[in-house]
SEKEZA-18937 format. One record per residue: residue in three letters; z, y, x of N, C-alpha, C in turn. Coordinates in steps of 0.2 Angstrom, whole numbers, plus 5000, padded with zeros to 4 digits. Atoms other than C-alpha are relative to their C-alpha. Layout:
BEGIN
ALAZYXZYXZYX;...
//
This chain:
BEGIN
UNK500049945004500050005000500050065004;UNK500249944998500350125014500650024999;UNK499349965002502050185008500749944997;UNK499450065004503750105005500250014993;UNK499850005009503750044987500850024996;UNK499450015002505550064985500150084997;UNK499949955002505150244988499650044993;UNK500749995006503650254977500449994992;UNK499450045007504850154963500450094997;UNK499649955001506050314965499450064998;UNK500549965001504550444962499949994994;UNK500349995005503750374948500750004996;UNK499449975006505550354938500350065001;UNK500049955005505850524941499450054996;UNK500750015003504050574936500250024993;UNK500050025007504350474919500450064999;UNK499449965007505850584916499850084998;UNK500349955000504950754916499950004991;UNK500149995008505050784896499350034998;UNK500349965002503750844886499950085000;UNK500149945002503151014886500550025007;UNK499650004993504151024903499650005006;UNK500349994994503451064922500549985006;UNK499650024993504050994940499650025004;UNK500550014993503551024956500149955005;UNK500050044997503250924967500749995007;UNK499650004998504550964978500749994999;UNK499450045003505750954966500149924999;UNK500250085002505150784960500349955008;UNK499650014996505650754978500749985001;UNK499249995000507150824980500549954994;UNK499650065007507850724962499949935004;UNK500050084999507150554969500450005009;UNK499950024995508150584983499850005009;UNK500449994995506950624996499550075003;UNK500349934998506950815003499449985005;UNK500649974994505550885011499449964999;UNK500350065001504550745004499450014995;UNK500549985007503250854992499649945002;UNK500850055000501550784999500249934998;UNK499950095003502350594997500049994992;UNK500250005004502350644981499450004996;UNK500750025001500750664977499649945002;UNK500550084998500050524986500349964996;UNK499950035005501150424976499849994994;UNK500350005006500650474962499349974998;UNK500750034999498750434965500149925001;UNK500150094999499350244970500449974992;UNK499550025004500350224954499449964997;UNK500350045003499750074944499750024995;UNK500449985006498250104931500449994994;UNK499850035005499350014919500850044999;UNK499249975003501150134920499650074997;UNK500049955002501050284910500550055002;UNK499649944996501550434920499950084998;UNK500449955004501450594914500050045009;UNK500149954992500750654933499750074998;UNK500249945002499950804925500750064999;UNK499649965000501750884923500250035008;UNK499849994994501950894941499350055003;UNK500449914997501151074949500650005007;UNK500050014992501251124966500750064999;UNK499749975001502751244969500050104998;UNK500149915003502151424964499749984994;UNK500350005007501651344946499349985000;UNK500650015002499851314951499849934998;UNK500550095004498651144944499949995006;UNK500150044993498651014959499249995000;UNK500750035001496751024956499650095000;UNK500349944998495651154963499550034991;UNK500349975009495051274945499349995000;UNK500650024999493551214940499949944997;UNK500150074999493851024941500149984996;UNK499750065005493650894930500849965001;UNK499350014999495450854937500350064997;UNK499549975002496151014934499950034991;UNK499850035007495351024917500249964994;UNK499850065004496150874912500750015000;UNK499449984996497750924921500150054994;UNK499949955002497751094911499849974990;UNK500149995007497151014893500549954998;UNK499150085001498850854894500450064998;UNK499449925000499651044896500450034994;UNK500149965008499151124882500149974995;UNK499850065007499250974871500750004999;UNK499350004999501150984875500350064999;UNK499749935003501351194870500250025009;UNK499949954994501251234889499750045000;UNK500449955002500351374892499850025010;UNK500250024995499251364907499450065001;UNK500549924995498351544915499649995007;UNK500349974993497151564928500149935005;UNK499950064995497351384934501049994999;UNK499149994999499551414934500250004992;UNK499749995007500851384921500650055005;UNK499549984999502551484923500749985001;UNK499550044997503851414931500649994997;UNK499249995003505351504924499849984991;UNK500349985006504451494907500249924998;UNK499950065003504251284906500249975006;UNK499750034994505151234923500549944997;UNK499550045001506151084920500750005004;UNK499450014997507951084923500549964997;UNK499650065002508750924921500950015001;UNK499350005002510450914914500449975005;UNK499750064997511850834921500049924999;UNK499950075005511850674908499349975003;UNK500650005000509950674914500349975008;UNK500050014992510450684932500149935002;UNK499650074996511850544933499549954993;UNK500550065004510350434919499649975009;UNK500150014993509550424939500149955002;UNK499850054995509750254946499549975004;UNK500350034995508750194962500449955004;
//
């Protein structure tokens, strides 16, 4: 695979927990699973995730709010219309961070297990 599954395991569960109509970045999504400094591994993870888990990777934006897909693309159009479907509200390529940023509870936090 290229990566240790154990850590990839921790990624996608917290991924899953990203609620609807919510945003993460990638370095948070890190930092939650445990593994500062670890944005880019997040992404790459996410590309190996198996066809068959449903992931909401489209909640995950890079850390100033932008679409992990250059404006234009049929990635970032896909990216931005999962968005919209969910009442986020996606500008110029960017959602707003303080506006639909995820801040996971404490109840949420300690739900967490790797």
């Amino acid at each position: 695979m290229g990566f240790d599954e154990t850590k990839a395991r921790r990624i996608w569960q917290t991924v899953a927990m990203v609620p609807k109509g919510k945003v993460a970045s990638y370095g948070q999504i890190a930092d939650l699973a445990g593994l500062p400094g670890r944005a880019r591994l997040v992404g790459k993870v996410l590309g190996y995730a198996p066809k068959d888990m449903t992931l909401p990777w489209y909640r995950i934006l890079r850390s100033n709010g932008q679409l992990a897909f250059s404006a234009g693309s049929n990635e970032a159009e896909k990216q931005k219309g999962l968005l919209q479907e969910e009442g986020v509200v996606v500008l110029n390529n960017r959602v707003k961070i303080k506006d639909f940023g995820w801040q996971p509870s404490l109840g949420e936090l300690l739900e967490m297990k790797y």
